[in-house]
C-alpha positions as protocol buffer text, in pm:
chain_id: "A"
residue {
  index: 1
  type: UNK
  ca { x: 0 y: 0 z: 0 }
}
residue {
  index: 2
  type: UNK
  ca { x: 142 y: 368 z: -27 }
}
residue {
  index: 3
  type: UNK
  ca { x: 258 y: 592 z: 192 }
}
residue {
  index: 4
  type: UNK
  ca { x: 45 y: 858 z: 68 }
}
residue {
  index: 5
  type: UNK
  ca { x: -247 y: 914 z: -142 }
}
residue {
  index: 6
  type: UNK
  ca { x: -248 y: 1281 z: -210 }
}
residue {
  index: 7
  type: UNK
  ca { x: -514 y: 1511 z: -501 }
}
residue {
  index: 8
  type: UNK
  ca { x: -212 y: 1670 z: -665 }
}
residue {
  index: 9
  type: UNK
  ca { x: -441 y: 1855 z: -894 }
}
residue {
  index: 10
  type: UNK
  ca { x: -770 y: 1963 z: -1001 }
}
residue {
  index: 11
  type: UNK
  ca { x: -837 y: 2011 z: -1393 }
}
residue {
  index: 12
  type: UNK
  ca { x: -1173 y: 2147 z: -1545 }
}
residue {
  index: 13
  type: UNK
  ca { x: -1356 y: 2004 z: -1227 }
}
residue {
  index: 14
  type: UNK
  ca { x: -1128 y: 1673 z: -1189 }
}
residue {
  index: 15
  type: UNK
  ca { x: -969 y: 1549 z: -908 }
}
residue {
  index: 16
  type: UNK
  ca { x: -637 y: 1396 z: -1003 }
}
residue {
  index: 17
  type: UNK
  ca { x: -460 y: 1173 z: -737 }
}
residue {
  index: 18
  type: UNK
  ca { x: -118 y: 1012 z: -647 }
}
residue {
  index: 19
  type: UNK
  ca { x: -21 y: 745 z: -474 }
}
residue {
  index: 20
  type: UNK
  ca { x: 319 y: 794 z: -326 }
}
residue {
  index: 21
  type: UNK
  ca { x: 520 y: 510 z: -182 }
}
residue {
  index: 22
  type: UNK
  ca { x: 856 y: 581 z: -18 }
}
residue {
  index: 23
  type: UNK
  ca { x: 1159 y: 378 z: 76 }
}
residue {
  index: 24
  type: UNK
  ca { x: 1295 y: 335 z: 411 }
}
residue {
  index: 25
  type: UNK
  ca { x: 1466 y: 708 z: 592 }
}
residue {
  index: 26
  type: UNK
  ca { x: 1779 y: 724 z: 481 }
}
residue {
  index: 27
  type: UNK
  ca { x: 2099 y: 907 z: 589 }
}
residue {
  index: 28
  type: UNK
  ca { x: 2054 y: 1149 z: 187 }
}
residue {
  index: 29
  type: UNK
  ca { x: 1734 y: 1339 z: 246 }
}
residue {
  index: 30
  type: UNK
  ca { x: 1737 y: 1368 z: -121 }
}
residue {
  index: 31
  type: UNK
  ca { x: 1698 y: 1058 z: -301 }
}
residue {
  index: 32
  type: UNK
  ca { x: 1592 y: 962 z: -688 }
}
residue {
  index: 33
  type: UNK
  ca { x: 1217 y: 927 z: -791 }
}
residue {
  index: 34
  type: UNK
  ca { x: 1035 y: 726 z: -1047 }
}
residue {
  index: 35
  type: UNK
  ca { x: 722 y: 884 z: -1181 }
}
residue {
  index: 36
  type: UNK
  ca { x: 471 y: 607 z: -1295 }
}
residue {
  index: 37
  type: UNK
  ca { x: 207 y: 653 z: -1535 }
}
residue {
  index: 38
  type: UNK
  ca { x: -41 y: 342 z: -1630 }
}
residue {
  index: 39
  type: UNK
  ca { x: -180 y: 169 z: -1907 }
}
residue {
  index: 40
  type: UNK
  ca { x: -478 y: 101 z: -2069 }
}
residue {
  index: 41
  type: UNK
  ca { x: -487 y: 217 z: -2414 }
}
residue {
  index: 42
  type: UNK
  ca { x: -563 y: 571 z: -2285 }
}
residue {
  index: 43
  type: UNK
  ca { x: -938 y: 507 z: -2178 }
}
residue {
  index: 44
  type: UNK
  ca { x: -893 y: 236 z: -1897 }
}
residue {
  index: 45
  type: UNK
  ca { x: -660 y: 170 z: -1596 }
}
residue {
  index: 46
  type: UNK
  ca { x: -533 y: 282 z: -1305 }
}
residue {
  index: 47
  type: UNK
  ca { x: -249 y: 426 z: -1086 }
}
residue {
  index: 48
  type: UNK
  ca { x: -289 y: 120 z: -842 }
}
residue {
  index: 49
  type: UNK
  ca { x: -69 y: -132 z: -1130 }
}
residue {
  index: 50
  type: UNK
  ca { x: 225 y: 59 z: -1024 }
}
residue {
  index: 51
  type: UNK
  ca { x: 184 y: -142 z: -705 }
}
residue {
  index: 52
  type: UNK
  ca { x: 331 y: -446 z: -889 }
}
residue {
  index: 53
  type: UNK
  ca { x: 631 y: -191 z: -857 }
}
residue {
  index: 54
  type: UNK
  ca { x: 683 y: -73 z: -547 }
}
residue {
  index: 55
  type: UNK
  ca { x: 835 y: -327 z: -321 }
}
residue {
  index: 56
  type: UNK
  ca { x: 1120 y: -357 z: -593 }
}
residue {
  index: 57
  type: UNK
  ca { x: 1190 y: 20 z: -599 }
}
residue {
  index: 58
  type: UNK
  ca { x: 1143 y: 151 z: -220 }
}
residue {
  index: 59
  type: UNK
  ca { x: 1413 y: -148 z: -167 }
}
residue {
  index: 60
  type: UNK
  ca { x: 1643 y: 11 z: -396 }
}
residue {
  index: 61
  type: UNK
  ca { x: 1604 y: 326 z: -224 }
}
residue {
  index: 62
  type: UNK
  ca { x: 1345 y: 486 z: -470 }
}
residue {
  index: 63
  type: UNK
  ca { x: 1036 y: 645 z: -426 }
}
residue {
  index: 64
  type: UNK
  ca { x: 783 y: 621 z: -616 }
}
residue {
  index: 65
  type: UNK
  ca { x: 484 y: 810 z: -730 }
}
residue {
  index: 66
  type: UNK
  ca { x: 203 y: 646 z: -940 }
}
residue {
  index: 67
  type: UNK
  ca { x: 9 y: 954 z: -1091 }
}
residue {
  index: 68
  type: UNK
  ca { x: -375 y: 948 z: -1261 }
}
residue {
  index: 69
  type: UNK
  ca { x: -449 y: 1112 z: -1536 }
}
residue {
  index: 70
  type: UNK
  ca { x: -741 y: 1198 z: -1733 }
}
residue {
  index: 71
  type: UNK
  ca { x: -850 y: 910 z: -1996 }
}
residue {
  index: 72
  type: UNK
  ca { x: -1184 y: 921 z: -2261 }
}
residue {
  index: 73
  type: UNK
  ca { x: -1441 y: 991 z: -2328 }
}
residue {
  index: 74
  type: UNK
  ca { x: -1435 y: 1252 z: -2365 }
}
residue {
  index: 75
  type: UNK
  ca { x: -1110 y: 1330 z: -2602 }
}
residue {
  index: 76
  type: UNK
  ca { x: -815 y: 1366 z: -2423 }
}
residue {
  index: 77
  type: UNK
  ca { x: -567 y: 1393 z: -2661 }
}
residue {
  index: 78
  type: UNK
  ca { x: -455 y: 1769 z: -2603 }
}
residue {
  index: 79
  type: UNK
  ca { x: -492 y: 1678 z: -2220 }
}
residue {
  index: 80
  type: UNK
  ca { x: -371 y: 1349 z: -2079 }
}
residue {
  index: 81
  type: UNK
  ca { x: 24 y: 1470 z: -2175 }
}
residue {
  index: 82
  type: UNK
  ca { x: -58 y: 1842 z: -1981 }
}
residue {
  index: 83
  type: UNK
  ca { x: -202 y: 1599 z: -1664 }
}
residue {
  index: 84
  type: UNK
  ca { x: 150 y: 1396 z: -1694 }
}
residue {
  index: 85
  type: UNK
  ca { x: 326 y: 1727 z: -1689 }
}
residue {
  index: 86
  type: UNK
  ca { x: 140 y: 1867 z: -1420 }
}
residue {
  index: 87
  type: UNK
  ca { x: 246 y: 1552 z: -1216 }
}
residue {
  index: 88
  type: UNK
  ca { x: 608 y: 1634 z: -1280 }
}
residue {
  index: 89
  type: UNK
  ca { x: 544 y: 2012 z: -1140 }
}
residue {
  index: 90
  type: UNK
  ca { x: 367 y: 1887 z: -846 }
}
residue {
  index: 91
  type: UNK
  ca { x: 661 y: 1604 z: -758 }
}
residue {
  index: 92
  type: UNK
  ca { x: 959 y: 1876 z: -828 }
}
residue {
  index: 93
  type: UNK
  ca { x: 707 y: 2112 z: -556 }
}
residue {
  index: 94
  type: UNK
  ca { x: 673 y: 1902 z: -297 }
}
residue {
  index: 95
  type: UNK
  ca { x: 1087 y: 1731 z: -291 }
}
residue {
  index: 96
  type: UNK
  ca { x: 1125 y: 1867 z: 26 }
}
residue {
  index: 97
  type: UNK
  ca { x: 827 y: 1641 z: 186 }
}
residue {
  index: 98
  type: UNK
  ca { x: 927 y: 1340 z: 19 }
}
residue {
  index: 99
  type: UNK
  ca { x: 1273 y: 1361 z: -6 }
}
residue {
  index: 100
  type: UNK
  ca { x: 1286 y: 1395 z: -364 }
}
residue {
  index: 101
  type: UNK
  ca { x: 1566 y: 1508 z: -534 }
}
residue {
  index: 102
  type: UNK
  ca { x: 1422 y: 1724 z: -856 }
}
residue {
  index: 103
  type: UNK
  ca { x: 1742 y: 1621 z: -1074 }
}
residue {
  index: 104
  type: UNK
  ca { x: 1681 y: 1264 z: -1053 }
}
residue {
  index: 105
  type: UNK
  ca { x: 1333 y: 1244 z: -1162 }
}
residue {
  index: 106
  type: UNK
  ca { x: 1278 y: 892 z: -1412 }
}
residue {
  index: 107
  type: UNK
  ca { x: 935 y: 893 z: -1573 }
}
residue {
  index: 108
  type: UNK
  ca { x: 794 y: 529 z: -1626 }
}
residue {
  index: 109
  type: UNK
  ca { x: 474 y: 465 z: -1844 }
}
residue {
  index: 110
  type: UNK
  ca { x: 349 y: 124 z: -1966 }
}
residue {
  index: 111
  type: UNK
  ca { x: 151 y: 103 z: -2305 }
}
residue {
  index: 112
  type: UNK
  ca { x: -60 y: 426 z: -2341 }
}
residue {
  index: 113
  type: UNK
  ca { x: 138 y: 554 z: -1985 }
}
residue {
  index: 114
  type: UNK
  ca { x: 461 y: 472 z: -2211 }
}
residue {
  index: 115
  type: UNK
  ca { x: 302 y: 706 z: -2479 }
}
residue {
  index: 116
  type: UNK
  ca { x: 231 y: 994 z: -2251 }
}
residue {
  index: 117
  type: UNK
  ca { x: 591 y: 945 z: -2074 }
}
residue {
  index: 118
  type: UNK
  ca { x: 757 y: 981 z: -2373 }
}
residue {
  index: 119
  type: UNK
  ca { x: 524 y: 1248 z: -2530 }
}
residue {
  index: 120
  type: UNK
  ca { x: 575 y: 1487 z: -2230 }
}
residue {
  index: 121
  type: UNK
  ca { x: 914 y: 1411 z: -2143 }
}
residue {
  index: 122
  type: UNK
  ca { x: 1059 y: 1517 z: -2501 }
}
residue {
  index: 123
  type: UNK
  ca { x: 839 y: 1815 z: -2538 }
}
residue {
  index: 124
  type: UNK
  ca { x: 921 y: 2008 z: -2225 }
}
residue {
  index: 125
  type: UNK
  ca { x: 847 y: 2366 z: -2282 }
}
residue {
  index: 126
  type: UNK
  ca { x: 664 y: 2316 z: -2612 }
}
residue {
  index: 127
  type: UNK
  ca { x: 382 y: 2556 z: -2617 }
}
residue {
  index: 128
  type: UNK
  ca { x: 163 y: 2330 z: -2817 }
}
residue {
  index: 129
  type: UNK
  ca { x: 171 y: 2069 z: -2527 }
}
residue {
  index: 130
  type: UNK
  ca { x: 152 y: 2232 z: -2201 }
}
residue {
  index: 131
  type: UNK
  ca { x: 103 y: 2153 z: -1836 }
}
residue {
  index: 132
  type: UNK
  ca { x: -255 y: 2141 z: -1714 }
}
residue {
  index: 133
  type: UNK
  ca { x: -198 y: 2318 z: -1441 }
}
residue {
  index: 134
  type: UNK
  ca { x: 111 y: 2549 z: -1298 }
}
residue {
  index: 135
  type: UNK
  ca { x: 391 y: 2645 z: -1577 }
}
residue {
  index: 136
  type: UNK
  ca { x: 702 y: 2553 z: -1575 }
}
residue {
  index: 137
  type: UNK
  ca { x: 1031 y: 2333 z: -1559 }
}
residue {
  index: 138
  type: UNK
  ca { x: 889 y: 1991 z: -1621 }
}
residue {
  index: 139
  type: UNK
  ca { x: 1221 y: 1825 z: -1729 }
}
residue {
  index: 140
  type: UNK
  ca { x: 1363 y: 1517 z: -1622 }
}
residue {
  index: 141
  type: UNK
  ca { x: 1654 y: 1260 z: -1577 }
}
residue {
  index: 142
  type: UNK
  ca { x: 1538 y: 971 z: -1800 }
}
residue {
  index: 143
  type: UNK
  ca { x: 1216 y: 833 z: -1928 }
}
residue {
  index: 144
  type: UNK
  ca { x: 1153 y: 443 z: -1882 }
}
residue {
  index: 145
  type: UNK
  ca { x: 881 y: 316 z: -2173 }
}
residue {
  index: 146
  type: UNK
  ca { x: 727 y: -46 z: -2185 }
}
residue {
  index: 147
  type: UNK
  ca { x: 565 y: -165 z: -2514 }
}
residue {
  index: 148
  type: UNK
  ca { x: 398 y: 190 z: -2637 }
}
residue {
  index: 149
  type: UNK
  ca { x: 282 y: 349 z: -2946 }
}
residue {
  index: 150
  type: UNK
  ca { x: 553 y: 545 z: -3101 }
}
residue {
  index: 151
  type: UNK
  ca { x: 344 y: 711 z: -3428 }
}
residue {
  index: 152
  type: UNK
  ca { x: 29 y: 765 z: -3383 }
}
residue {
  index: 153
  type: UNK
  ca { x: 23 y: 799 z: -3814 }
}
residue {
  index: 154
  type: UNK
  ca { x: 147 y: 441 z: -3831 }
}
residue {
  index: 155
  type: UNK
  ca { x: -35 y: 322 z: -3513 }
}
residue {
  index: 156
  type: UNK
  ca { x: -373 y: 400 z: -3683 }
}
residue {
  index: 157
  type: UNK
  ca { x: -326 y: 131 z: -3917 }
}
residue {
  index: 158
  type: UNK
  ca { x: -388 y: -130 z: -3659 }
}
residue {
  index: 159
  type: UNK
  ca { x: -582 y: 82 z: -3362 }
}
residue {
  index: 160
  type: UNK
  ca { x: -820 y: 346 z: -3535 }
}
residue {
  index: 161
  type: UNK
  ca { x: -1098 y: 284 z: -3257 }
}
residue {
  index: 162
  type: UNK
  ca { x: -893 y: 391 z: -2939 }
}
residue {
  index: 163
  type: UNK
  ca { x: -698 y: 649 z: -3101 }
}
residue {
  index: 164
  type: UNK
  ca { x: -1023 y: 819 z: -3286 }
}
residue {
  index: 165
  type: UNK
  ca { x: -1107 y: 795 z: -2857 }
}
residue {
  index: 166
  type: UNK
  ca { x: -819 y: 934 z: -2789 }
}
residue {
  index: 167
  type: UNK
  ca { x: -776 y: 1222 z: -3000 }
}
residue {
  index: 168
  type: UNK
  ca { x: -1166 y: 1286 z: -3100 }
}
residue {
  index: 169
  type: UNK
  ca { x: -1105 y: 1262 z: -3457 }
}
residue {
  index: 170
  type: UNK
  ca { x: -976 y: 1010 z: -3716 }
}
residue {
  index: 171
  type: UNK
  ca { x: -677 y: 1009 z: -3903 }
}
residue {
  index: 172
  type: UNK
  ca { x: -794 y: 1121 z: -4235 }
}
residue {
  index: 173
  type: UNK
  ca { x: -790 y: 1543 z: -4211 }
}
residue {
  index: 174
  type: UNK
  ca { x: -661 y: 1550 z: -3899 }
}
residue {
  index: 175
  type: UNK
  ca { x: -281 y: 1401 z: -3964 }
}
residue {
  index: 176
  type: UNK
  ca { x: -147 y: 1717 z: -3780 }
}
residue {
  index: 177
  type: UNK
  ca { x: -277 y: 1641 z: -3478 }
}
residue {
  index: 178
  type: UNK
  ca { x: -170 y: 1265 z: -3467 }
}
residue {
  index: 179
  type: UNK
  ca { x: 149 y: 1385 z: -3573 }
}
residue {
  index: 180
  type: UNK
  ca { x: 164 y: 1652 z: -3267 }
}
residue {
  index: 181
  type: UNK
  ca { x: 105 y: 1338 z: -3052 }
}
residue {
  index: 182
  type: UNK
  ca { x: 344 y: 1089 z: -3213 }
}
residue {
  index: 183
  type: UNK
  ca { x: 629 y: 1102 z: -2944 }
}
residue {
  index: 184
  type: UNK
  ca { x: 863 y: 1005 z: -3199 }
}
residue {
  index: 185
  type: UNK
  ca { x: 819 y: 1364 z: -3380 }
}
residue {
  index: 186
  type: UNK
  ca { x: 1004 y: 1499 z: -3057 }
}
residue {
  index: 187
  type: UNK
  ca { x: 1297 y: 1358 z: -3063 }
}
residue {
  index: 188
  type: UNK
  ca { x: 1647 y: 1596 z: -3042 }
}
residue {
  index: 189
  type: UNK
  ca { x: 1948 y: 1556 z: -2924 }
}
residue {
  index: 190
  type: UNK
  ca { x: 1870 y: 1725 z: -2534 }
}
residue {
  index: 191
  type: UNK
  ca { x: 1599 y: 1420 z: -2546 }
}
residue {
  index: 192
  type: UNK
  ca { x: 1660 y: 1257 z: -2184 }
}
residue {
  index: 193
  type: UNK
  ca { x: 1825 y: 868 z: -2175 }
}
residue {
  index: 194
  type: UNK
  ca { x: 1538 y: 647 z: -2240 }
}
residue {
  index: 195
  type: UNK
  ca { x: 1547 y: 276 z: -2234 }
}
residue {
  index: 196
  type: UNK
  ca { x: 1276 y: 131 z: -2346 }
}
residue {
  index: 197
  type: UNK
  ca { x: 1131 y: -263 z: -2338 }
}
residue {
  index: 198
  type: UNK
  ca { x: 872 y: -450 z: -2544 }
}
residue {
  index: 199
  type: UNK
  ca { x: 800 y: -782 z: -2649 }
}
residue {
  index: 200
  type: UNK
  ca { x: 849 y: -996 z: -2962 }
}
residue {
  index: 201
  type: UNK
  ca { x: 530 y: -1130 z: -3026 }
}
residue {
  index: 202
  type: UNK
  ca { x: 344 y: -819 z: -2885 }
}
residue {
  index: 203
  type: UNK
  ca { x: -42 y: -828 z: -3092 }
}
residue {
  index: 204
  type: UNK
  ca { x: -149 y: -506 z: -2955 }
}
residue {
  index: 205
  type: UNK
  ca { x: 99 y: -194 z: -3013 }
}
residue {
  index: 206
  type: UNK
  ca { x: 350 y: -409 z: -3295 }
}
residue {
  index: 207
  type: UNK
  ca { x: 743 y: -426 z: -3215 }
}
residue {
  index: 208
  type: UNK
  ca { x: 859 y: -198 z: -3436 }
}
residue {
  index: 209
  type: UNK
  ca { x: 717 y: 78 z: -3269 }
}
residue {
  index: 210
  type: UNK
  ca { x: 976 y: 86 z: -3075 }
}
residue {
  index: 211
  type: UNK
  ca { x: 1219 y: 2 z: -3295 }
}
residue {
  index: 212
  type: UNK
  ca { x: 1146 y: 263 z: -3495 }
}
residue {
  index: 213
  type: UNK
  ca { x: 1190 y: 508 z: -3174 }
}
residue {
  index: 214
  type: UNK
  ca { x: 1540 y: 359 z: -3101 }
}
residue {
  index: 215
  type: UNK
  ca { x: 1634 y: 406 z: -3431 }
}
residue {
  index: 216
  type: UNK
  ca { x: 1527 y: 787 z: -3392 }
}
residue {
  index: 217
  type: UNK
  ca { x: 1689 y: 832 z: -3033 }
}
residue {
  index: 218
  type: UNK
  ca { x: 1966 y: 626 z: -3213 }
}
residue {
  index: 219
  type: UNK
  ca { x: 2020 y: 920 z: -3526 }
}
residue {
  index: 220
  type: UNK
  ca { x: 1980 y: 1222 z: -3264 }
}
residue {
  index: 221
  type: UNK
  ca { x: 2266 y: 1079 z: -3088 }
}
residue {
  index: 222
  type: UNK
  ca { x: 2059 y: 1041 z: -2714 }
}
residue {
  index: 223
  type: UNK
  ca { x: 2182 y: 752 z: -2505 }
}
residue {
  index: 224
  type: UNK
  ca { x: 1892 y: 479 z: -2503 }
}
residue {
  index: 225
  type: UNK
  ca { x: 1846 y: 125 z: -2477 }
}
residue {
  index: 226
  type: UNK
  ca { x: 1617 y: -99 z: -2649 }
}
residue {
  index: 227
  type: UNK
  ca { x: 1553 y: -460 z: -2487 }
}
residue {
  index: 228
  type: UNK
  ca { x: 1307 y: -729 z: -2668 }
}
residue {
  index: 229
  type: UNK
  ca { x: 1138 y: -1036 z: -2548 }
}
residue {
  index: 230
  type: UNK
  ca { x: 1137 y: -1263 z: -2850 }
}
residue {
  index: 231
  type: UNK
  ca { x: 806 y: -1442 z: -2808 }
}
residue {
  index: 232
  type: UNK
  ca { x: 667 y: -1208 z: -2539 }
}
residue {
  index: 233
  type: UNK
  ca { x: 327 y: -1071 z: -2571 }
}
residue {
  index: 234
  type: UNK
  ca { x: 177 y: -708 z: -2453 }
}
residue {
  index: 235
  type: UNK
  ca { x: 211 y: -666 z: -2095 }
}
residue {
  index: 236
  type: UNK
  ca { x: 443 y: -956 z: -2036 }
}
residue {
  index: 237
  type: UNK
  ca { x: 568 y: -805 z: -1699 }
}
residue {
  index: 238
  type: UNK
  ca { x: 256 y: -844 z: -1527 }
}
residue {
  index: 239
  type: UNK
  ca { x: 258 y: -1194 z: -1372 }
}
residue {
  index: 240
  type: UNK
  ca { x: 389 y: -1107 z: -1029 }
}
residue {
  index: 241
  type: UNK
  ca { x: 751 y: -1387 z: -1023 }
}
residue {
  index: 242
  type: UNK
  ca { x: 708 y: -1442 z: -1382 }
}
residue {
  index: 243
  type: UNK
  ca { x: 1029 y: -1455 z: -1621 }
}
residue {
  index: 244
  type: UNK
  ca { x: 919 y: -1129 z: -1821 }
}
residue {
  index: 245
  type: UNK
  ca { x: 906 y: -916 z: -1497 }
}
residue {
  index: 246
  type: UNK
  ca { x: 1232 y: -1072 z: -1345 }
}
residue {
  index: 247
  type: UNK
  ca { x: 1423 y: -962 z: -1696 }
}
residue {
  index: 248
  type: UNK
  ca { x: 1215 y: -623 z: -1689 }
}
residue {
  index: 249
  type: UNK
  ca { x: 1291 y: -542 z: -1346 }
}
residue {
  index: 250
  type: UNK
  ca { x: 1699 y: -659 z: -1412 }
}
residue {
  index: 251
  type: UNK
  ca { x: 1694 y: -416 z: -1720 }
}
residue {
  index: 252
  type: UNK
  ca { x: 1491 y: -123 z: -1526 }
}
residue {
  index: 253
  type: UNK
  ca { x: 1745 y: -125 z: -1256 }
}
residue {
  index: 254
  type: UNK
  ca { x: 2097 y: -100 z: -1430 }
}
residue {
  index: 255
  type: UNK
  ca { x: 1898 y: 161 z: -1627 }
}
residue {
  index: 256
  type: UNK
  ca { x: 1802 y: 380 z: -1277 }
}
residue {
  index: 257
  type: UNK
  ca { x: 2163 y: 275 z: -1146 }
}
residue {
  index: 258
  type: UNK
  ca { x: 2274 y: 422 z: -1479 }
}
residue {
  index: 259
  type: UNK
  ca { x: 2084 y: 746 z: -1499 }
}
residue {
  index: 260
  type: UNK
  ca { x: 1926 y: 848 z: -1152 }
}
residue {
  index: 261
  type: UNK
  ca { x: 2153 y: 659 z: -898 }
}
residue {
  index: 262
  type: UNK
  ca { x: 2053 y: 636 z: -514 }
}
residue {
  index: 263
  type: UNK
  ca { x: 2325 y: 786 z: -325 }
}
């Protein structure tokens, strides 16, 4: 269970929680913390699955915070990144109650949370994607992504329902927009160090999806890491002791060891 459950915002008459669970009081008051954003193809879902988490980060000295945002109907498109953003403002506001240190924030989103992560984290400070709620610095040290849509554009071949959901309008005459989205489009070199995980056999958001991001992280020269399951299928880490979450969690922490170390 967390430590915490907090309403870090309120958006056009929504109350937006967090769970926050924190690792034992150590001798650093400021320690590294892993933002979490769920799955569920951007309409379903919930900031509880970070639970499956927790134990294996507060051990490593991590806190972690496990954020809602808002999902459709109605169209959320232009608002679920701002909600993910606002989370990061809220978490770099409030390091001094948790113990968070604001340079060694890691955002971590599975399937549709793996979208968002990625969306927000490479647009900080793009006007056309802001924060839902206070302005400002909404950087961060690395971005962790499991098995998400890279391209909305090439996603809509295989996905038009939840991503007509998603956005409020279909691909056809509206390319812009699923373009704007596309996290891939936001790639430069200040990009932060992503590493990001997916399976082989994945039926739901195809392999190359993040293939294709690695090989754009790859040609703007940010470090990044791209680990497959051959035969795995979407959301292989789920089973709590099963092989795909013992090689996830291996991968995730050399990654945080790598790029947001605990003291």
């Amino acid at each position: 269970l967390p430590s915490h459950t907090v309403r870090f915002a309120v958006v056009e008459g929504r109350e937006l929680y967090a769970d926050v669970f924190l690792p034992e009081p150590s001798a650093s008051t400021a320690r590294p913390a892993v933002l979490y954003f769920h799955g569920g193809g951007w309409r379903g879902g919930e900031r509880g699955y970070a639970r499956a988490w927790a134990d294996f980060l507060t051990a490593r000295g991590y806190a972690l915070i496990s954020f809602d945002y808002r999902l459709f109907p109605p169209a959320t498109g232009l608002k679920a990144p701002g909600d993910v953003k606002c989370g990061i403002r809220w978490a770099k506001e409030h390091t001094a109650t948790y113990g968070i240190d604001p340079d060694r924030l890691v955002l971590f989103g599975e399937s549709a949370g793996g979208h968002l992560a990625t969306l927000a984290g490479y647009t900080e400070g793009a006007a056309r994607l802001p924060s839902s709620c206070a302005p400002g610095d909404t950087s961060v040290a690395a971005i962790i992504s499991f098995y998400a849509p890279s391209d909305l554009v090439a996603y809509a071949a295989s996905a038009p329902a939840p991503l007509e959901g998603f956005t409020g309008v279909s691909l056809e005459g509206h390319r812009e927009l699923y373009e704007l989205l596309s996290p891939i489009n936001h790639v430069g070199p200040r990009a932060p160090p992503t590493l990001l995980l997916h399976g082989g056999a994945d039926s739901v958001v195809p392999l190359d999806a993040s293939q294709a991001m690695a090989a754009r992280l790859a040609q703007a020269g940010v470090s990044h890491a791209l680990f497959t399951l051959p035969y795995a299928e979407h959301g292989f880490d789920i089973w709590d002791g099963g092989f795909g979450r013992q090689l996830a969690r291996a991968r995730v922490g050399r990654f945080l060891q790598q790029h947001a170390p605990v003291d």
